[in-house]
N, C-alpha and C positions, 0 to 999 in steps of 0.2 A: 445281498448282505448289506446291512444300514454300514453307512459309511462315516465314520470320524474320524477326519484327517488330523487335526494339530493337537498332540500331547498337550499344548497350552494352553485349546480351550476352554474356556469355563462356562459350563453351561450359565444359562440366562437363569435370572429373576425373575420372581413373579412378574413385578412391573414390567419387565422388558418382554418376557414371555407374555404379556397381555398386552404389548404394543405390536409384537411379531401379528400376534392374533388380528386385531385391529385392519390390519397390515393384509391379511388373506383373507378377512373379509372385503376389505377393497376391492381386491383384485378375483374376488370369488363372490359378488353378490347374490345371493340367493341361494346360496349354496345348499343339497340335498342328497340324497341319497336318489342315485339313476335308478333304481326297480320300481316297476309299475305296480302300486297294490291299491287296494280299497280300504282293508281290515288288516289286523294285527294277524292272522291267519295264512294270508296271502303274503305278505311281509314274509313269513317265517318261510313258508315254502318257497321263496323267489331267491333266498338268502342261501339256502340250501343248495338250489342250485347254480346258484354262482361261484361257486367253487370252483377254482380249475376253470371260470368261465369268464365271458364277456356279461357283464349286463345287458346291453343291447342282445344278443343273444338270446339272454334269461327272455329278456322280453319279450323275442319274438315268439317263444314258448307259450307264456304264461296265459295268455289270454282266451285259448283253445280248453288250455288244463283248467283253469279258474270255472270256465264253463260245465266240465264234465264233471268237476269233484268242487261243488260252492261250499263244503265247508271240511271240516274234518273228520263229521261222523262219514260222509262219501267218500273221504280218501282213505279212511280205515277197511273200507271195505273193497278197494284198489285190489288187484293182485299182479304179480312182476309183469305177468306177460303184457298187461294190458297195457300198464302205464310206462314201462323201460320205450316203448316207438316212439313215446309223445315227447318224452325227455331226453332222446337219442344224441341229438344234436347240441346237446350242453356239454358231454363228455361226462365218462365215470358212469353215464346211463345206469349200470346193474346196482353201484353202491347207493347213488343218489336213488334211486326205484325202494331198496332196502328201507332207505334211513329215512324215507317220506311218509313209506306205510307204518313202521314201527312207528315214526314222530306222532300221526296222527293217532292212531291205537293208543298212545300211549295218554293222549291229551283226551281224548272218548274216555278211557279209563279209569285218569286220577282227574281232571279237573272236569269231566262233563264237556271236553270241547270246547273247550275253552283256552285262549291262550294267557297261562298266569303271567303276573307283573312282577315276576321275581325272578332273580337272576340264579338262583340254585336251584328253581325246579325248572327253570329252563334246561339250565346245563344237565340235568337230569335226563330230559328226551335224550331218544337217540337220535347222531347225525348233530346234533345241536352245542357247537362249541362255546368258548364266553364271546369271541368276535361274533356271532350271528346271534347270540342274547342279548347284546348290546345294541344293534342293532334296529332288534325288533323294539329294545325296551323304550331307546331314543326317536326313535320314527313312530309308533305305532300306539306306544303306549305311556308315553309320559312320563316316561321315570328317565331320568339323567344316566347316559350312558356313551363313553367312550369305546367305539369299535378300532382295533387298531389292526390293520393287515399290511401288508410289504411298503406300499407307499406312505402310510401313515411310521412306518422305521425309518425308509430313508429318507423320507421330509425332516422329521424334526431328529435325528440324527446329522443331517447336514448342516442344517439353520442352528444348533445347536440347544433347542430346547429339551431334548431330551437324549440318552445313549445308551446303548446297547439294544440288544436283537431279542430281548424278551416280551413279547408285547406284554403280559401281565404288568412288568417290573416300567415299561415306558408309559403303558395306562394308567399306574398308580401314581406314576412324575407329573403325568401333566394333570391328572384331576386335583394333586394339590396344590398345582399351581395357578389352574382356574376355579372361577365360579362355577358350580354345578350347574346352574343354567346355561353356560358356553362347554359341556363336554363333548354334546353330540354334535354341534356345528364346528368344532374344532376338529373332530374327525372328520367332519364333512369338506372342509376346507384343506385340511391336507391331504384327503384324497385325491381332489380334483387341482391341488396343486401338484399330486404326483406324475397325474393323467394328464395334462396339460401343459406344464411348465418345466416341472423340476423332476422329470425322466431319467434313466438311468442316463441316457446323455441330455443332458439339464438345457433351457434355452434361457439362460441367465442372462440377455439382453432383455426378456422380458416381464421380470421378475420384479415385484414393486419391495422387497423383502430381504433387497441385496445389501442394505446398509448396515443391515442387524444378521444375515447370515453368514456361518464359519466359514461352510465350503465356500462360496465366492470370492471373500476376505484373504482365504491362504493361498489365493492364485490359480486353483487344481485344475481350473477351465479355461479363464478366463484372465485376463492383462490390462485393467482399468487404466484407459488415459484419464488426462483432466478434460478431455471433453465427454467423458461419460461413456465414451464409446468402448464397446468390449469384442476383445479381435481376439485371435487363438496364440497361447503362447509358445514357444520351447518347438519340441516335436511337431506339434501344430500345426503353426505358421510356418513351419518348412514344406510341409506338407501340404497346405493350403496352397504357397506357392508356386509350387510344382505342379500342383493339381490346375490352377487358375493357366499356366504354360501352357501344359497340355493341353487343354480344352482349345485354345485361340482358336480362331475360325479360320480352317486351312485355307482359305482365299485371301485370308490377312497375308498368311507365309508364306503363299505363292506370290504375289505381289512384287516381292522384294526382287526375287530372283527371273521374273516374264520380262520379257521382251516385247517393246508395244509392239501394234500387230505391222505395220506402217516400214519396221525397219529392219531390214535382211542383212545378211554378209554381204560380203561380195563374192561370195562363193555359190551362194544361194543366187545372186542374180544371176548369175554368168550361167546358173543352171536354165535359169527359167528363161535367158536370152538364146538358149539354143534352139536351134530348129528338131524337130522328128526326125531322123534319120540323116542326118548331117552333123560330123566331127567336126572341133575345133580343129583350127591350123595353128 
C-alpha cells in the first residue's frame, strides 16, 4: 500500500518534482526496463509475463519461447498444452498461456500482427492492461508512456510527488508534471528506485533524494544527525541495541569471568599436591 505519512505534506511542484527527477536519474543512470526483447512484439509478451514475476525470471524464459513462437501469427497458433511448460515457472502459467494466445490472435486479427502504437487498442487485447501498454508504448514504440505498478506508488508516494493508490489517478499527476519526453524514464527510475533503494524497508543512507523526500523528513525510519549519519530511531534503536548485545562474541563474555590458566585455589593445589592412594593427615 503507497505510503503517506504527514497530513502536512504538500505534494511537490513541478519544478521540484523535476529536481526529484533530476535526482534519480543520478542515482539511476541509464535507467530501463529489465526485460529482454528485440521488437515491440517480444516487449508485449515479456510484460505479460511478468506479472506475479521476477524479470530475471521472465528472462530466463523468454529466449527458448521467442525462438519457438518469432512472431505473433506463431503464437496464435500456440495451443495451452504446448506453451503453459515453457511459461511454467513464471507463475499463473494456465492464465498467462490464456491471455498470450488470445493476445496474439487478437493482434493476427485486427492489426495484421502487428503491435499498434495506441494505447486503446492495446488495452483492448486480452491479458493487456494500461501498466503493460505503457510499457510496450515507452520502450518499444515511441510514444511517451508512464507504466506505474507497486513500486512506482510507493516511490513517489513517499518522496511526495505523487498520492494515493490509484495508478491511473498517480500516472495522470506526474505526466502533468513532467515533460512527455521524461514519462517513461520516470517510470523507469522509480522502479529501480523501488528495487534497489527505497523498499518496503527503505535503505535511506543511501538515497541521493533525501533532501526533497516526505518520508525521510517526518523521521519514519530514520534520525538525521548533523553529521549526516542515519541510525534507527524510537523502537529501533532499542532494538538494534539489544540486538548488537546479543550477538557479542561469547569469548568476549567469557573473558570477564576465566580464570588465567596459571592460577588455582588453594584447594585445587592441595588436590593436585596429593599423592594416589595416600590421605591427608
Amino acid at each position: 500500500m503507497a505510503q503517506r505519512l504527514s497530513p502536512m505534506a504538500i505534494m511537490k511542484t513541478a519544478k521540484e518534482t523535476i529536481v526529484v527527477f533530476d535526482l534519480l536519474d543520478e542515482q539511476h543512470p541509464g535507467a530501463d526496463t529489465e526485460l529482454h526483447f528485440s521488437d515491440a512484439y517480444e516487449l508485449l509478451v515479456a510484460t505479460i509475463l511478468s506479472a506475479q514475476s521476477t524479470d530475471q525470471r521472465v528472462n530466463m524464459v523468454t529466449p527458448a519461447l521467442f525462438k519457438r513462437y518469432r512472431s505473433a501469427q506463431a503464437m496464435a497458433k500456440a495451443t495451452a498444452a504446448e506453451l503453459e511448460p515453457q511459461i511454467h515457472s513464471t507463475g499463473f502459467f494456465r492464465a498467462k498461456s490464456k491471455a498470450l494466445i488470445g493476445m496474439a490472435q487478437a493482434l493476427v486479427e485486427r492489426h495484421g500482427g502487428e503491435v499498434p502504437p495506441d494505447m486503446d487498442a492495446l488495452t483492448a487485447l486480452p491479458g493487456v492492461g494500461r501498466k503493460t501498454a505503457n510499457v510496450v508504448l515507452g520502450h518499444a514504440l515511441g510514444v511517451p508512456g508512464l507504466p506505474v505498478d507497486r513500486h512506482v506508488l510507493r516511490v513517489a508516494n513517499r518522496i511526495g510527488v505523487a498520492e494515493g493508490d490509484d495508478p491511473e489517478k498517480v500516472e495522470a499527476h506526474l505526466c502533468s508534471l513532467l515533460p512527455p519526453d521524461r514519462w517513461t524514464r520516470a517510470s523507469d527510475c522509480l522502479i529501480l528506485h523501488g528495487r534497489r533503494v527505497c523498499k518496503p524497508k527503505p535503505l535511506c543512507p543511501t538515497c541521493l533524494v533525501q533532501d526533497y523526500c516526505d518520508y525521510f523528513r517526518s523521521g519514519a525510519t530514520t534520525d538525521v544527525r548533523k553529521t549526516g549519519d542515519a541510525r534507527p530511531s524510537g523502537r529501533a534503536a532499542k532494538e538494534s541495541v539489544k540486538g548488537a548485545v546479543t550477538r557479542a562474541p561469547a569469548a568476549a563474555r567469557r573473558a570477564k569471568t576465566a580464570r588465567p590458566a596459571s592460577t588455582k585455589t588453594a584447594a585445587e593445589r592441595s588436590r593436585l599436591s596429593r599423592k594416589p592412594g595416600k590421605r591427608s593427615k
